[in-house]
DOLOZA-753672 format. One record per residue (C-alpha): chain; residue in one letter; residue number from 1; x, y, z. Coordinates in nm, 4 decimals. Example, Ala and Ser with C-alpha at 12.3 -4.5 7.8 and 13.67 -1.06 7.14 Angstrom:
# residues 2
 chain resn resi        X        Y        Z
     A    A    1   1.2300  -0.4500   0.7800
     A    S    2   1.3670  -0.1060   0.7140
END
This chain:
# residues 144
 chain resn resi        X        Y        Z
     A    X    1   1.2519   1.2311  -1.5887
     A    X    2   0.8840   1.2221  -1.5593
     A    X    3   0.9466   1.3228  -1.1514
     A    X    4   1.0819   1.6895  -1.3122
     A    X    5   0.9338   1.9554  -1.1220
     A    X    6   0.8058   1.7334  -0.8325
     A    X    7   0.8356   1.9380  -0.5080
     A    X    8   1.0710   1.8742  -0.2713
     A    X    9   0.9287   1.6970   0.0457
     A    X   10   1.1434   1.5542   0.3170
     A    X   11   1.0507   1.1539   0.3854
     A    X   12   0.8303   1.1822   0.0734
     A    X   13   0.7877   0.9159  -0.1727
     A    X   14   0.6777   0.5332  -0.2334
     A    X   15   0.6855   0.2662  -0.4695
     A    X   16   0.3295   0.4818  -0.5806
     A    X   17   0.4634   0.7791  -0.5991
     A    X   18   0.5038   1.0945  -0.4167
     A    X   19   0.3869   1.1454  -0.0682
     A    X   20   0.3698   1.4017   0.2410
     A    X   21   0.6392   1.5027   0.3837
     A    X   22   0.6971   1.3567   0.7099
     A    X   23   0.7709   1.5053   1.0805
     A    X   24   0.9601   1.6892   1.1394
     A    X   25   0.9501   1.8930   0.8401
     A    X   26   0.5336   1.9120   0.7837
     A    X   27   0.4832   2.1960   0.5431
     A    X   28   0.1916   2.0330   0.3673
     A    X   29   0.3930   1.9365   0.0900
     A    X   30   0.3631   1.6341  -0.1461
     A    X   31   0.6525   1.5072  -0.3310
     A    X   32   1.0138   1.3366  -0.3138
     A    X   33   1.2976   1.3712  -0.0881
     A    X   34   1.6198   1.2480  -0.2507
     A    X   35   1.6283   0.8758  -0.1121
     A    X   36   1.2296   0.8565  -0.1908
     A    X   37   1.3245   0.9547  -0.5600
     A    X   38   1.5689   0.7045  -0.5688
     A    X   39   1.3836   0.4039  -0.4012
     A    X   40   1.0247   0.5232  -0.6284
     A    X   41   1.2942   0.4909  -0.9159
     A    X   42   1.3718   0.1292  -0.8477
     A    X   43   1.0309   0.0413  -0.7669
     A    X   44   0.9616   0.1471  -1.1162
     A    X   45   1.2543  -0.0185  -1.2944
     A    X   46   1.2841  -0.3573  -1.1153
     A    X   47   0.9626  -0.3905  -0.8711
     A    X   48   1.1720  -0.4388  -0.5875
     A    X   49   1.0407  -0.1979  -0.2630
     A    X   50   1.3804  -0.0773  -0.0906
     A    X   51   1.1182   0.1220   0.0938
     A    X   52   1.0097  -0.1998   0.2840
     A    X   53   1.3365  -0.3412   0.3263
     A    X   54   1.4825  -0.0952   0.5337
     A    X   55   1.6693   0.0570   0.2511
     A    X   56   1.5207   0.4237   0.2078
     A    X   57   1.7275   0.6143   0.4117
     A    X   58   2.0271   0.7258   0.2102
     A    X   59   2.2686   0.6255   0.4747
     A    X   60   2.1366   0.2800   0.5137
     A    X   61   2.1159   0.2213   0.0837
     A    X   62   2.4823   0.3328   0.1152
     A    X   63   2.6740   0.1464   0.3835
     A    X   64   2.4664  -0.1603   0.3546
     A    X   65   2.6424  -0.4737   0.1957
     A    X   66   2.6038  -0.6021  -0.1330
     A    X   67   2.4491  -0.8939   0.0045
     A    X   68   2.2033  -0.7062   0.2215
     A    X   69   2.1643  -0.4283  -0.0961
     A    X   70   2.1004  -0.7278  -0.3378
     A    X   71   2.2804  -0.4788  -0.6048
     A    X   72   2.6381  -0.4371  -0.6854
     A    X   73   2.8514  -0.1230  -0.5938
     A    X   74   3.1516   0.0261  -0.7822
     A    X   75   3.3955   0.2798  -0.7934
     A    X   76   3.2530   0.6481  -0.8792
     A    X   77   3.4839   0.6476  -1.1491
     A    X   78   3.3033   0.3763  -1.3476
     A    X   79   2.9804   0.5344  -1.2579
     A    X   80   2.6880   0.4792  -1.5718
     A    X   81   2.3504   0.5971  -1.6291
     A    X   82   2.1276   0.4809  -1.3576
     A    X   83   2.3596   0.4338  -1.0985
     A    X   84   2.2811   0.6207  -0.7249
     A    X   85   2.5783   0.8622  -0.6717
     A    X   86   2.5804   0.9102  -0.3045
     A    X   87   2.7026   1.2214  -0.1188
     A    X   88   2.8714   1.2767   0.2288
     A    X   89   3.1776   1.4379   0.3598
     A    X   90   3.3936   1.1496   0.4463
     A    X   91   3.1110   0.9146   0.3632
     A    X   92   3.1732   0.7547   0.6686
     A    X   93   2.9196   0.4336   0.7368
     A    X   94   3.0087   0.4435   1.1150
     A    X   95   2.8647   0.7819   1.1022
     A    X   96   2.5006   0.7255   0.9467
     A    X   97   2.4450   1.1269   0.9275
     A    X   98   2.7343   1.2162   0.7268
     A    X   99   2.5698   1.0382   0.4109
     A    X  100   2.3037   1.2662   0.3563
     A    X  101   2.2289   1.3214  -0.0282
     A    X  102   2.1645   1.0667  -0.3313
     A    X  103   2.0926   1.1412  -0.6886
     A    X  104   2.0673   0.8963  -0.9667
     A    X  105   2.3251   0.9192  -1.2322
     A    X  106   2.1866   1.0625  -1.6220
     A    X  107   2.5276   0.9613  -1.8048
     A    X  108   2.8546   0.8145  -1.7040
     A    X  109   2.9622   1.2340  -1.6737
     A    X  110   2.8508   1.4995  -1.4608
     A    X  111   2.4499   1.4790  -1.4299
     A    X  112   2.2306   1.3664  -1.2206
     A    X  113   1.8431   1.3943  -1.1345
     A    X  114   1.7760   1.4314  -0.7614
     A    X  115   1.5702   1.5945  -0.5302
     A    X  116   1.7801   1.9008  -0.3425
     A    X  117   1.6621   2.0360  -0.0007
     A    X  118   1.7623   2.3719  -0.1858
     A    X  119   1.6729   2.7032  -0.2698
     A    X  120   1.4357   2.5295  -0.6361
     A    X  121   1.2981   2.2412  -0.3835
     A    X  122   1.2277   2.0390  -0.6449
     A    X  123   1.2996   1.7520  -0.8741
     A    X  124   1.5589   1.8445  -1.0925
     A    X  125   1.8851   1.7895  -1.3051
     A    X  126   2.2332   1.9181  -1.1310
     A    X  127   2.5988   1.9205  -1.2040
     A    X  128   2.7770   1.6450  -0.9616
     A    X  129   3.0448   1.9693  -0.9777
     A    X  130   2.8693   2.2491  -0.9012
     A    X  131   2.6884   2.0240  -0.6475
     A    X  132   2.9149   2.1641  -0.3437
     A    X  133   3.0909   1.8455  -0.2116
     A    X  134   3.2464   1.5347  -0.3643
     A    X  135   3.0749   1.2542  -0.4255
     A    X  136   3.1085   0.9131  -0.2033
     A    X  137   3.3651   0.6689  -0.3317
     A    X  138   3.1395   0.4350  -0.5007
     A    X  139   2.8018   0.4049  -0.6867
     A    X  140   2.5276   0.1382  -0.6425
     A    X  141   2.4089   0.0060  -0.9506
     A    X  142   2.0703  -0.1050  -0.9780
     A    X  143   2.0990  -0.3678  -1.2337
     A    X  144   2.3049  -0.6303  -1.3748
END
């Protein structure tokens, strides 16, 4: 919650915090994009750098393996507060584009917090509904 308002910048964020967006979107602007949220999110909760590890890309937080993830993934439908709720078409791993969106669950409902390449370009709280698409099949869950 304390991201809230935080522009939108694509490849932006860190375990410190926002950053520049990268090429090649450079518009000068300094915040998250929606993996960068995520992975700054984790780095806050539990330390760990997903950044580093070759995790920040959506796609590659998504289809890796629990092993690889070092967290556990479940169904949507038992989705809690915290989780990363993942969104992508068919959600197809074998296709790393289609998973293209991430948000971080607020309740085991219909919010989440992201960061939206959107019309607001900025940190902020959405419906999972009204969000456009269904979300992927399961959640990751940063914690025990």
């Amino acid at each position: 919650m304390t991201a809230k308002g935080i522009p939108y910048a694509w490849g932006g964020g860190s375990c410190s915090g926002p950053t520049h967006d990268q090429p090649p979107y450079e518009y000068g602007d300094t915040g998250y994009d929606c993996s960068g949220l995520v992975c700054w999110a984790v780095c806050k909760v539990t330390g760990r750098d997903l950044f580093t590890e070759g995790l920040r890309v959506t796609s590659s937080m998504y289809c890796a393996s629990e092993e690889t993830l070092g967290y556990k993934k479940y169904p949507y439908s038992q989705r809690k507060a915290g989780d990363a709720v993942f969104f992508g078409g068919e959600c197809d791993c074998s296709d790393s584009e289609s998973i293209h969106h991430v948000g971080l669950m607020m309740d085991s409902g219909d919010r989440m917090w992201n960061a939206p390449n959107d019309r607001v370009n900025k940190v902020q709280e959405n419906s999972i509904a009204g969000f456009g698409e269904e979300p992927c099949p399961y959640v990751v869950r940063f914690a025990s």
